[in-house]
C-alpha positions in Angstrom: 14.2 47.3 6.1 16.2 43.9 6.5 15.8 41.6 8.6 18.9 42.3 10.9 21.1 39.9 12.8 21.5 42.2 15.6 19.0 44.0 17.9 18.6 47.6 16.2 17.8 50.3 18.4 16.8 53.4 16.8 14.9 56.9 17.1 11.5 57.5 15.5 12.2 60.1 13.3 9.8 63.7 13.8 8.2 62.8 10.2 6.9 59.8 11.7 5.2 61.6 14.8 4.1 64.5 12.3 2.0 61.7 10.2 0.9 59.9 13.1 0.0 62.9 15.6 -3.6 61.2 15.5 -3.1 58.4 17.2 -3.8 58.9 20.8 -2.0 55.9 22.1 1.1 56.5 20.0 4.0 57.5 23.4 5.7 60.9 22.1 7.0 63.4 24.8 8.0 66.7 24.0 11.4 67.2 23.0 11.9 63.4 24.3 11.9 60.8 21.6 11.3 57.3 22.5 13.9 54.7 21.2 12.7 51.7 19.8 13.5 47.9 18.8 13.3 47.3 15.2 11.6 43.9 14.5 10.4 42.9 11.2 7.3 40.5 11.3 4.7 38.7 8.8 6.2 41.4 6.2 5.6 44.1 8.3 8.5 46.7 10.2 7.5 47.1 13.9 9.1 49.7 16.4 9.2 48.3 20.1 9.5 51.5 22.2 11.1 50.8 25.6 10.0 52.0 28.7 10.5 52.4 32.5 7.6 51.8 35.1 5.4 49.4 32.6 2.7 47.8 34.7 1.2 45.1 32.6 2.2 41.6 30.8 2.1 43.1 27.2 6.4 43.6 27.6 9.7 41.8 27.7 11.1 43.6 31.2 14.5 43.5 31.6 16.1 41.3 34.4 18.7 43.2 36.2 18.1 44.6 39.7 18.0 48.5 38.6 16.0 47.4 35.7 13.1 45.2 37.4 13.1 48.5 40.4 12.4 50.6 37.1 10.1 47.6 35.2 11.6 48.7 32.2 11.9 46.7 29.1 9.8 46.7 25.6 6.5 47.4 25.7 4.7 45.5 23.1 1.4 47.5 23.8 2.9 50.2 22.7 4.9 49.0 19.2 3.5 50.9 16.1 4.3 49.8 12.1 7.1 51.7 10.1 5.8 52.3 6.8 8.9 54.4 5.1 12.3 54.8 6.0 11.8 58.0 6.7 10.3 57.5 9.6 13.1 55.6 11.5 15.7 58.0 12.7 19.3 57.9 14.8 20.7 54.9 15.9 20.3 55.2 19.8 22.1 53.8 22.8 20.6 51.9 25.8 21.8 50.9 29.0 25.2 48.7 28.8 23.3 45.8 31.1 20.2 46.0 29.3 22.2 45.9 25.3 23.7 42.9 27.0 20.7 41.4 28.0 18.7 42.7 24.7 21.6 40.7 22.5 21.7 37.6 24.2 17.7 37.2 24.9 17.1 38.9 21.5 15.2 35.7 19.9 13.5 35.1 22.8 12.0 38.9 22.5 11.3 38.7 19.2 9.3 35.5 19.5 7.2 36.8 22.2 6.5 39.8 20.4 5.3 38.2 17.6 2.8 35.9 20.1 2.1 38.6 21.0 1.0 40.4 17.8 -0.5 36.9 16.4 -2.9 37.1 19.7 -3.6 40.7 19.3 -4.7 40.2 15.9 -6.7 37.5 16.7 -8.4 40.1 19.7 -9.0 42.5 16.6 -10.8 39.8 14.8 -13.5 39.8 18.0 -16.2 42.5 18.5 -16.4 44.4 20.9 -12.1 44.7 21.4 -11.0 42.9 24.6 -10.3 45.4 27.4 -6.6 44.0 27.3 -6.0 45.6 23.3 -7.9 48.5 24.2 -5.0 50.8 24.7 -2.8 49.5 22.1 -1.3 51.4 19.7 -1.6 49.0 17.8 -5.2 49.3 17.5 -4.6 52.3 15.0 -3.2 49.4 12.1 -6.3 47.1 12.4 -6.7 46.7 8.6 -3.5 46.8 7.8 -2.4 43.7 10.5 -5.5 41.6 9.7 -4.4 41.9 5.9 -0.9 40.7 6.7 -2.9 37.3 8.5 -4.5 36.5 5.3 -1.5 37.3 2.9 -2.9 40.6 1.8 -1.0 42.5 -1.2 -2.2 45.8 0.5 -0.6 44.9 4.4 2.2 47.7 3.2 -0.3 50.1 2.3 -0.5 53.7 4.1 -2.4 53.5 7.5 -3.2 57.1 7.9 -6.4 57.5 7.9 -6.9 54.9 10.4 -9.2 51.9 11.2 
């Protein structure tokens, strides 16, 4: 995946639910996929599902009134690692106001996110997991994201058996 110049919003494609269906705090609905921002980060491809109604700090929430009524934005909590492209699917639409907002704060995002990310794998690196990680999806790549800190070879490996 490239590193693009523009915000890409995408699908995840059913191959990637089907190989990660153990991973409890992965969001799937049925027959509702979740889009997602495509970010690439310390040689890793991330997926940054949005979401209405998010209730904690993890996120970037978008500004506009009928956004901030919703809380919805990017839920960082939530973001998982794309392994194969395969497992990114459709390019997806969002909401004109939010695009608009998503393109022009899109550097700011990404920079949070990977704070964010850089203090989560720090949180990993502590025993027992900090109550605020404990529902991350992001809890399922341990290995792999504590490799990528310390310039691993194997960060692009296969996560599927888990931590």
């Amino acid at each position: 995946m490239n590193k693009p110049r523009t915000p890409q919003v995408r699908l995840l494609s059913p191959i990637f639910y089907e190989r990660y269906s153990d991973n409890r705090e992965i969001l799937s609905k049925q027959n509702r996929p979740y889009l997602v921002l495509l970010v690439e980060y310390r040689g890793l491809n991330f997926a940054i599902p949005f979401r209405s109604n998010i209730q904690h700090s993890h996120a970037y929430k978008f500004q506009g009134e009928s956004s901030r009524k919703r809380s919805s934005g990017l839920d960082f909590s939530k973001s998982v690692i794309i392994f194969n492209e395969d497992e990114i699917g459709m390019p997806a639409h969002i909401d004109s106001k939010e695009h608009t907002e998503l393109t022009k704060r899109y550097n700011f995002i990404v920079e949070k996110f990977q704070k964010y990310i850089d203090d989560f794998i720090e949180g990993l690196k502590q025993e027992p997991l900090q109550p605020k990680y404990k529902f991350s999806s992001l809890t399922y790549y341990k290995a792999v994201l504590i490799s990528a800190t310390m310039g691993g070879k194997n960060a692009l490996t296969d996560c599927s058996e888990g931590t």
